[in-house]
DSSP file (Angstrom, degrees, kcal/mol; ACC not computed):
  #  RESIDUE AA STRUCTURE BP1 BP2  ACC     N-H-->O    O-->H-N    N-H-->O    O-->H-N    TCO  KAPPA ALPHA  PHI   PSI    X-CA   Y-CA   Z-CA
    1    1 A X              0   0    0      0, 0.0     2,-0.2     0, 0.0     0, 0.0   0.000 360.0 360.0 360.0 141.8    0.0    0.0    0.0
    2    2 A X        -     0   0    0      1,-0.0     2,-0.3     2,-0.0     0, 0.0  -0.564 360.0 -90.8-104.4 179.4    1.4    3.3   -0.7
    3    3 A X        -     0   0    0     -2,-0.2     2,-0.5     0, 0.0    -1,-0.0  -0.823  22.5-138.2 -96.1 141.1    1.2    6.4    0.9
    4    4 A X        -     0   0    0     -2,-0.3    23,-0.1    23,-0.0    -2,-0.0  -0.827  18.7-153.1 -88.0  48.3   -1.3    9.2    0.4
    5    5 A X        -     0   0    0     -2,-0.5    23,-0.9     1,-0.0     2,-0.3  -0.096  12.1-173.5 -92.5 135.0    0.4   12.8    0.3
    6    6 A X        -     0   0    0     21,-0.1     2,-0.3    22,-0.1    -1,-0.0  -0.998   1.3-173.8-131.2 145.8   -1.9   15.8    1.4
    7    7 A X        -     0   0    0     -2,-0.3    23,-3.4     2,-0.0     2,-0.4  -0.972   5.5-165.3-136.0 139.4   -0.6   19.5    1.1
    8    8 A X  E     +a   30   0A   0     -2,-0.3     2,-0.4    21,-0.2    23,-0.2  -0.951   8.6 177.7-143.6 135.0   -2.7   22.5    2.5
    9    9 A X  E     -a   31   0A   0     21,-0.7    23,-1.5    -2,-0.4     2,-0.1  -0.884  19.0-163.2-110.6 105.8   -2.1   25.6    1.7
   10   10 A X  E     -a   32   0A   0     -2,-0.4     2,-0.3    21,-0.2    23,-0.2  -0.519   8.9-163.9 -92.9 176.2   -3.8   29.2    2.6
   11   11 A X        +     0   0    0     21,-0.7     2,-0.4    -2,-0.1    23,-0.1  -0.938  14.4 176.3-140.5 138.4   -2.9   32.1    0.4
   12   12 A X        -     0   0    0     -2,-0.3     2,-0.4    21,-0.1    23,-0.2  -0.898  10.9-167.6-148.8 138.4   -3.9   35.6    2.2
   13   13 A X        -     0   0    0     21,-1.6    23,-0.2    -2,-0.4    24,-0.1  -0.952   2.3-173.3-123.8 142.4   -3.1   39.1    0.6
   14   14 A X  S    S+     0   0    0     -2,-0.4     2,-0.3    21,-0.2    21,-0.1   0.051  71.3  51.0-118.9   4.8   -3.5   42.1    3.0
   15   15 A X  S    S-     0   0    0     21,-0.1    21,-0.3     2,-0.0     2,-0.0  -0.980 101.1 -89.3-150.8 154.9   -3.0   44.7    0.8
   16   16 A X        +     0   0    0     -2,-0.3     2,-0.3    19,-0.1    21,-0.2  -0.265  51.6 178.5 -65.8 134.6   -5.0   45.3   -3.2
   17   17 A X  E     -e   37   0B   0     19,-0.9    21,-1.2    -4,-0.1     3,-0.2  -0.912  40.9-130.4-165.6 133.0   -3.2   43.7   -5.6
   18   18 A X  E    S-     0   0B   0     -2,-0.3     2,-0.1     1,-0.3    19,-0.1   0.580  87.3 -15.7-118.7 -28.0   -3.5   43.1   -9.5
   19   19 A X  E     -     0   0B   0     -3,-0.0    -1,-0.3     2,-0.0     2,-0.3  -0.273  50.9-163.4 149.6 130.2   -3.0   39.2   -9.4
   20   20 A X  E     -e   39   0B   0     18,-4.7    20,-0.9    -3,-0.2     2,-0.7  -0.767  12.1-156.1-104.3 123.0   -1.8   36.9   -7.3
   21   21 A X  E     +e   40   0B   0     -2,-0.3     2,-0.4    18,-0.2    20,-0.1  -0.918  11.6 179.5-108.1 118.6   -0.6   33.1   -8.5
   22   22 A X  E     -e   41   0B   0     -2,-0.7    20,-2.3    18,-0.6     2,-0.4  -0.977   6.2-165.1-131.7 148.1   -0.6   30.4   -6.3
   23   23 A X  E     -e   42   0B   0     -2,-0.4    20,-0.2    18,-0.2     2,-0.1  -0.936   1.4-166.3-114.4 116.0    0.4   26.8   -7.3
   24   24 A X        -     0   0    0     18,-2.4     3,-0.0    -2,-0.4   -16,-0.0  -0.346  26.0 -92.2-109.1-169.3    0.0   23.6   -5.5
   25   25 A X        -     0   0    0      1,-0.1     2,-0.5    19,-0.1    -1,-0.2   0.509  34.2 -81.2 -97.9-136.7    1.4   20.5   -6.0
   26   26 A X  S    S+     0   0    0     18,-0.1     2,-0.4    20,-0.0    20,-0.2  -0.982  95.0  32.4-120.5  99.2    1.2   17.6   -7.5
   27   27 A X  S    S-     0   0    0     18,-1.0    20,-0.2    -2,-0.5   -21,-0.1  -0.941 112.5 -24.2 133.2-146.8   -1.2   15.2   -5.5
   28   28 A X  S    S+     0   0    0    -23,-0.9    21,-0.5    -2,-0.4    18,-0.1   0.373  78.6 177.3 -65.5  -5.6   -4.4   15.8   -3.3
   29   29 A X        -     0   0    0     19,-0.2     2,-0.6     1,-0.1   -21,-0.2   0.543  27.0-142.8 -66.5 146.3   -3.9   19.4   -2.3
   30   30 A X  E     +a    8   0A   0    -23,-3.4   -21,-0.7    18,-0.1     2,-0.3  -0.765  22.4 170.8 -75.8  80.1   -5.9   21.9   -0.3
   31   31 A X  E     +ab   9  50A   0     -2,-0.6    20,-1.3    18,-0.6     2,-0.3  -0.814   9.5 168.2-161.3 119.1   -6.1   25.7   -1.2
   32   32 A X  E     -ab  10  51A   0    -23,-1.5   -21,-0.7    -2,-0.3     2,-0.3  -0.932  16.6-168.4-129.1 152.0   -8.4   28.9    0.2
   33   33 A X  E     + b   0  52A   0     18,-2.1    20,-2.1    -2,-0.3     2,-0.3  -0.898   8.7 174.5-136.3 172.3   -7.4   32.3   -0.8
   34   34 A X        +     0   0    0     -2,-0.3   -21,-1.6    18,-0.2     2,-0.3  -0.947  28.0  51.8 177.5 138.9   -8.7   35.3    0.7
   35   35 A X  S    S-     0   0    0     -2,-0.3    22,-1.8    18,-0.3     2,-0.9  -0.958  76.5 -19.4 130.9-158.5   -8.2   39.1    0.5
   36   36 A X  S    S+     0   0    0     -2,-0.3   -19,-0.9   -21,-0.3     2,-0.5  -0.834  91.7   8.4 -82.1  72.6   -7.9   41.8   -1.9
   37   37 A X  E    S-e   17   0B   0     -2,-0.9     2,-0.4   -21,-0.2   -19,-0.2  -0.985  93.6 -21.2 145.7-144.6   -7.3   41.8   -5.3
   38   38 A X  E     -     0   0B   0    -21,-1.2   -18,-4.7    -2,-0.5     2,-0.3  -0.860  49.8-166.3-111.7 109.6   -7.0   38.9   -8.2
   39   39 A X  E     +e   20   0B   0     20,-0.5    22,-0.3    -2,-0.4   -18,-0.2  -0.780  17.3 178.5-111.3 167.2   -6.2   35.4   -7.7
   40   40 A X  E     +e   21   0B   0    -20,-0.9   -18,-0.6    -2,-0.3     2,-0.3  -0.584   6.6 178.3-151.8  93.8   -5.2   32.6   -9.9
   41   41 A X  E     -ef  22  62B   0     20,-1.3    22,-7.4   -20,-0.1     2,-0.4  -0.747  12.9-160.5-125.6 148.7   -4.7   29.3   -8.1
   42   42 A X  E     -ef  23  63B   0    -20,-2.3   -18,-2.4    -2,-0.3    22,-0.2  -0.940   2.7-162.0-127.7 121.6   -3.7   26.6  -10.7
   43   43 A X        -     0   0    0     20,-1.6    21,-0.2    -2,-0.4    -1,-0.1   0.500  14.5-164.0 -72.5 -33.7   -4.4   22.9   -8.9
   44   44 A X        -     0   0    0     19,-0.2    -1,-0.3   -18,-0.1     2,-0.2  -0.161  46.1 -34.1  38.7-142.6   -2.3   20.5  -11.3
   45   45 A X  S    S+     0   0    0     20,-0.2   -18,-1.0   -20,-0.1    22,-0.3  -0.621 100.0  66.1-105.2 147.4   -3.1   16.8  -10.9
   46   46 A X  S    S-     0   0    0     20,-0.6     2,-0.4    -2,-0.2   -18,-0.2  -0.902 100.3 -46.9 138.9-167.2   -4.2   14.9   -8.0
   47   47 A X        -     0   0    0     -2,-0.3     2,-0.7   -20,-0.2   -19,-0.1  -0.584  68.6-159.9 -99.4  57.6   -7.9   15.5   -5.9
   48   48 A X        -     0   0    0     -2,-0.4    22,-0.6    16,-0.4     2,-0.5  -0.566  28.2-171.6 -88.7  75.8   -8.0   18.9   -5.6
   49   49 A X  E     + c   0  70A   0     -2,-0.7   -18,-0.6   -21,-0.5    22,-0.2  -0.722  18.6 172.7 -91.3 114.1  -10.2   21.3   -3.0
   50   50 A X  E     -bc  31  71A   0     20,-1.1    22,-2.0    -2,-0.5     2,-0.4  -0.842   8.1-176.9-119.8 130.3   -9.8   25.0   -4.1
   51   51 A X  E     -bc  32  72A   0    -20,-1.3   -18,-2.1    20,-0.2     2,-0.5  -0.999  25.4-146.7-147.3 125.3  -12.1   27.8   -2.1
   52   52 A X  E     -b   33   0A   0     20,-3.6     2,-0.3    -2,-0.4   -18,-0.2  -0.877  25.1-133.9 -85.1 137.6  -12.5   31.2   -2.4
   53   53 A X    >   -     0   0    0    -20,-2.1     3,-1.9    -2,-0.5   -18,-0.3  -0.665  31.1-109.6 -87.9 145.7  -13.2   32.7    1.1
   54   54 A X  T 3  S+     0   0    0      1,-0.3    -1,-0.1    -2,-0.3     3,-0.1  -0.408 109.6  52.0 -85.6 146.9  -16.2   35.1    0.8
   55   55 A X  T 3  S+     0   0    0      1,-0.4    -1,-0.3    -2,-0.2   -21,-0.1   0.120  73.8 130.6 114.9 -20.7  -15.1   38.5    1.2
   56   56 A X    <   -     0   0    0     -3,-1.9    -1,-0.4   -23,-0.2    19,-0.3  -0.213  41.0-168.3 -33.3 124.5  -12.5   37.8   -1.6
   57   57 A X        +     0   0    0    -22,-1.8     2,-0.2    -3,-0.1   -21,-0.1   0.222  50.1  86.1-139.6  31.9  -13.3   40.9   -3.6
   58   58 A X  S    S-     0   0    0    -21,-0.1     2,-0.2   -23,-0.1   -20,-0.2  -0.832  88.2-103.1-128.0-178.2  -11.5   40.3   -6.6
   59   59 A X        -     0   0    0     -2,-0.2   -20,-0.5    17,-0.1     2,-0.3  -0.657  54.9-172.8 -97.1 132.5  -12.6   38.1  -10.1
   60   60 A X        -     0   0    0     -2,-0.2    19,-2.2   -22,-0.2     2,-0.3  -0.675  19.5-142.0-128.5 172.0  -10.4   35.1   -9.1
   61   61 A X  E     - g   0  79B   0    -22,-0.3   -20,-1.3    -2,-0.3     2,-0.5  -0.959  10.2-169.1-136.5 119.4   -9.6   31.6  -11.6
   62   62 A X  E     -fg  41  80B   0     17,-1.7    19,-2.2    -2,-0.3     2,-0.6  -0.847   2.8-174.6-112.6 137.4   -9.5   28.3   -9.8
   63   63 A X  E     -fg  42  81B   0    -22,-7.4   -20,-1.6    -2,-0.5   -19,-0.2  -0.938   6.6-165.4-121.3 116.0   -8.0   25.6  -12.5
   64   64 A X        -     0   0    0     17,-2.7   -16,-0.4    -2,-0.6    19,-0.2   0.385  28.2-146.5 -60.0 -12.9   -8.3   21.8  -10.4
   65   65 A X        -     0   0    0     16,-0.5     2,-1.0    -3,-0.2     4,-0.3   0.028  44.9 -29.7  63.5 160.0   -6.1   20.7  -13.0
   66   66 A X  S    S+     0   0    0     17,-0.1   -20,-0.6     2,-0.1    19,-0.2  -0.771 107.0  69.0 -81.2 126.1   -6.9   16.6  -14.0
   67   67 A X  S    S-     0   0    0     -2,-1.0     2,-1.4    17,-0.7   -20,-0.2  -0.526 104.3 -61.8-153.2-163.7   -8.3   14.5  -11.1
   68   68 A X        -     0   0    0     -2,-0.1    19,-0.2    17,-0.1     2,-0.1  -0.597  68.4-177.7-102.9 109.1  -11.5   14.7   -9.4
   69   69 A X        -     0   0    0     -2,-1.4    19,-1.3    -4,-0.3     2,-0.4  -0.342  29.1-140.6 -97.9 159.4  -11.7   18.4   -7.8
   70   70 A X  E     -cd  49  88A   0    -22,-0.6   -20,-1.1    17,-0.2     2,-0.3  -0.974  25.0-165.2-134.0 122.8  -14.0   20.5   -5.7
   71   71 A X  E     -cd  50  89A   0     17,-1.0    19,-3.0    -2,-0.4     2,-0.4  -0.987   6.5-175.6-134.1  78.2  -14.1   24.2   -6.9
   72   72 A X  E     -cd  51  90A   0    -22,-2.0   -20,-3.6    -2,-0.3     2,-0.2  -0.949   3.2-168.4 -88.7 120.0  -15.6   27.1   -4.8
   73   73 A X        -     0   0    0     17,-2.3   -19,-0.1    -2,-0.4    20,-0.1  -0.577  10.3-142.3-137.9 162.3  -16.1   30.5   -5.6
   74   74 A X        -     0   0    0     -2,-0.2    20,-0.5    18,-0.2    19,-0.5   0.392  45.8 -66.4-114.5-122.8  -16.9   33.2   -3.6
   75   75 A X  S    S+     0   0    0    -19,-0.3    20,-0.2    17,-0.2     2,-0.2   0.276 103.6  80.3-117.2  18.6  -19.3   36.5   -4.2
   76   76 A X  S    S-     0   0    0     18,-0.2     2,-2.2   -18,-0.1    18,-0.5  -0.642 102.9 -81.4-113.9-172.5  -17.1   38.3   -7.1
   77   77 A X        +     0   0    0     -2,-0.2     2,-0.2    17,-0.1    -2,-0.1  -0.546  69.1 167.7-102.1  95.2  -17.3   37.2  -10.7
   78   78 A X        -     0   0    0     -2,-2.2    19,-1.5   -19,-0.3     2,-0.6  -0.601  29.7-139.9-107.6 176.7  -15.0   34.2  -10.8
   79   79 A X  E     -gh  61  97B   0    -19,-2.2   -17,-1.7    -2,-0.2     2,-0.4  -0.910  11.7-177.0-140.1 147.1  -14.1   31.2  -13.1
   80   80 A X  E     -gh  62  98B   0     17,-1.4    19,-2.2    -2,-0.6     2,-0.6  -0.773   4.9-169.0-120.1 138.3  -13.5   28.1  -12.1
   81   81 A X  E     -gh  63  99B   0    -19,-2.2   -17,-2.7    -2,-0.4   -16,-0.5  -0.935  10.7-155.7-134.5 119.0  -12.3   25.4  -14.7
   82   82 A X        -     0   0    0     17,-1.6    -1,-0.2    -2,-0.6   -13,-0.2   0.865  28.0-141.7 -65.7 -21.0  -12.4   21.7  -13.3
   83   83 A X        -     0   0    0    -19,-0.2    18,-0.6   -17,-0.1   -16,-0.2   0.011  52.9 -33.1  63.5 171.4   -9.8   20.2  -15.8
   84   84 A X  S    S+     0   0    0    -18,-0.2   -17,-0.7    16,-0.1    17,-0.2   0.057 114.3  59.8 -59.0-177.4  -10.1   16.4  -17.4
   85   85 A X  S    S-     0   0    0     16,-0.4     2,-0.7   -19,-0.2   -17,-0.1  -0.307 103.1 -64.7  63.7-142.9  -12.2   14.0  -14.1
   86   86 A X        +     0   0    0     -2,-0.1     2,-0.1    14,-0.1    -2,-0.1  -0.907  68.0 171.1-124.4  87.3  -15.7   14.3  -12.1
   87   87 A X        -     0   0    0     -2,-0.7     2,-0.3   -19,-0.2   -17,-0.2  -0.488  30.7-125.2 -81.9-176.5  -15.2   17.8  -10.2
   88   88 A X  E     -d   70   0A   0    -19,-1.3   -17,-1.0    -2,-0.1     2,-0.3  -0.883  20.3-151.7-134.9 100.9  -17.7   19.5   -8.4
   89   89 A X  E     -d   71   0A   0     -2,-0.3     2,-0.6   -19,-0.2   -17,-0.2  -0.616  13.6-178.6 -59.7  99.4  -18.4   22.8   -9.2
   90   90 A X  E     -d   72   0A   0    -19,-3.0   -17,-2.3    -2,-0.3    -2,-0.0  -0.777   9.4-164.4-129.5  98.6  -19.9   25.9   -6.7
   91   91 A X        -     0   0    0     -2,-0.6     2,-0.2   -19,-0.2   -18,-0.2   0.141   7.6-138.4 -41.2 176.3  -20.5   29.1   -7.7
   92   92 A X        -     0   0    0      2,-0.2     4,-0.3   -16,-0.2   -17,-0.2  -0.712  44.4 -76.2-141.5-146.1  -21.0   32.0   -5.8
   93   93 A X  S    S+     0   0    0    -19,-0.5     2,-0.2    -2,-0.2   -18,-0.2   0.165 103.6  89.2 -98.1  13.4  -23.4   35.1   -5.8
   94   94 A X  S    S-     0   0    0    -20,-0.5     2,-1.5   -18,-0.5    -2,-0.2  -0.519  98.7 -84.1 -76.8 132.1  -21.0   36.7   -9.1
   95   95 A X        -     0   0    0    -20,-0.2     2,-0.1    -2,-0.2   -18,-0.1  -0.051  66.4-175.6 -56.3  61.7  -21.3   36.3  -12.4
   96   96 A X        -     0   0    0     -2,-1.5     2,-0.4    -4,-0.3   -17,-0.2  -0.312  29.2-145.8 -90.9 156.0  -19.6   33.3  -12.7
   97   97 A X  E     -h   79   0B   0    -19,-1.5   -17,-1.4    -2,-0.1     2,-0.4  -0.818  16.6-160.1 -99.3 141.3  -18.3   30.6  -15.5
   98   98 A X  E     -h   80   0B   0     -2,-0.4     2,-0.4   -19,-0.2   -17,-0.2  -0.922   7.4-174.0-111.9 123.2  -18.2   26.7  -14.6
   99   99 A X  E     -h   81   0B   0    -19,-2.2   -17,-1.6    -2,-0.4     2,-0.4  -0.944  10.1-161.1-112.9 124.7  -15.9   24.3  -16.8
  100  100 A X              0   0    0     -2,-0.4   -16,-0.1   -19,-0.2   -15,-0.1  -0.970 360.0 360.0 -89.2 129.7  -16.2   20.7  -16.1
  101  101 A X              0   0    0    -18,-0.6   -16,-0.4    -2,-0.4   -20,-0.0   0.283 360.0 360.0 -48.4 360.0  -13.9   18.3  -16.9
């Protein structure tokens, strides 16, 4: 049996900011961002739960990358793109676009 690698990460910008990348890894990873400004947090492969926190108050892009991802988006107009598997997709109160894999 092998082992299982889980990475979690939070992302928090304090101060307005034009766009912010974060990148997780390669396996199961966890990822909320929160704050000011433009996010773009890029999932790769693996099982991926990505969250915007509400109160995020810029148009953010959550990419799950291929496996089977869970996608959350908060109250600005984001888009969230599952990449190739079975994600699960959640808007939030924004104009947002939903990509399934």
């Amino acid at each position: 049996m092998g082992l299982l690698a889980t990475t979690q990460v939070e992302a928090l910008a304090t101060v307005p900011v034009s766009y912010q990348l974060l990148t997780l890894g390669n396996g199961n990873d966890r990822g909320e961002v929160t704050g000011s400004g433009r996010f773009k947090v890029l999932g790769l492969n693996g099982n991926d739960t990505i969250s915007v926190r509400a109160g995020t108050t810029g148009g953010d892009y959550l990419d799950g990358g291929a496996g089977n991802d869970t996608l959350t988006a908060a109250e600005s107009d984001d888009i969230l793109d599952g990449g190739a598997g079975t994600d699960k997709l959640y808007g939030g109160a924004g104009n947002d676009v939903l990509r399934g894999g």
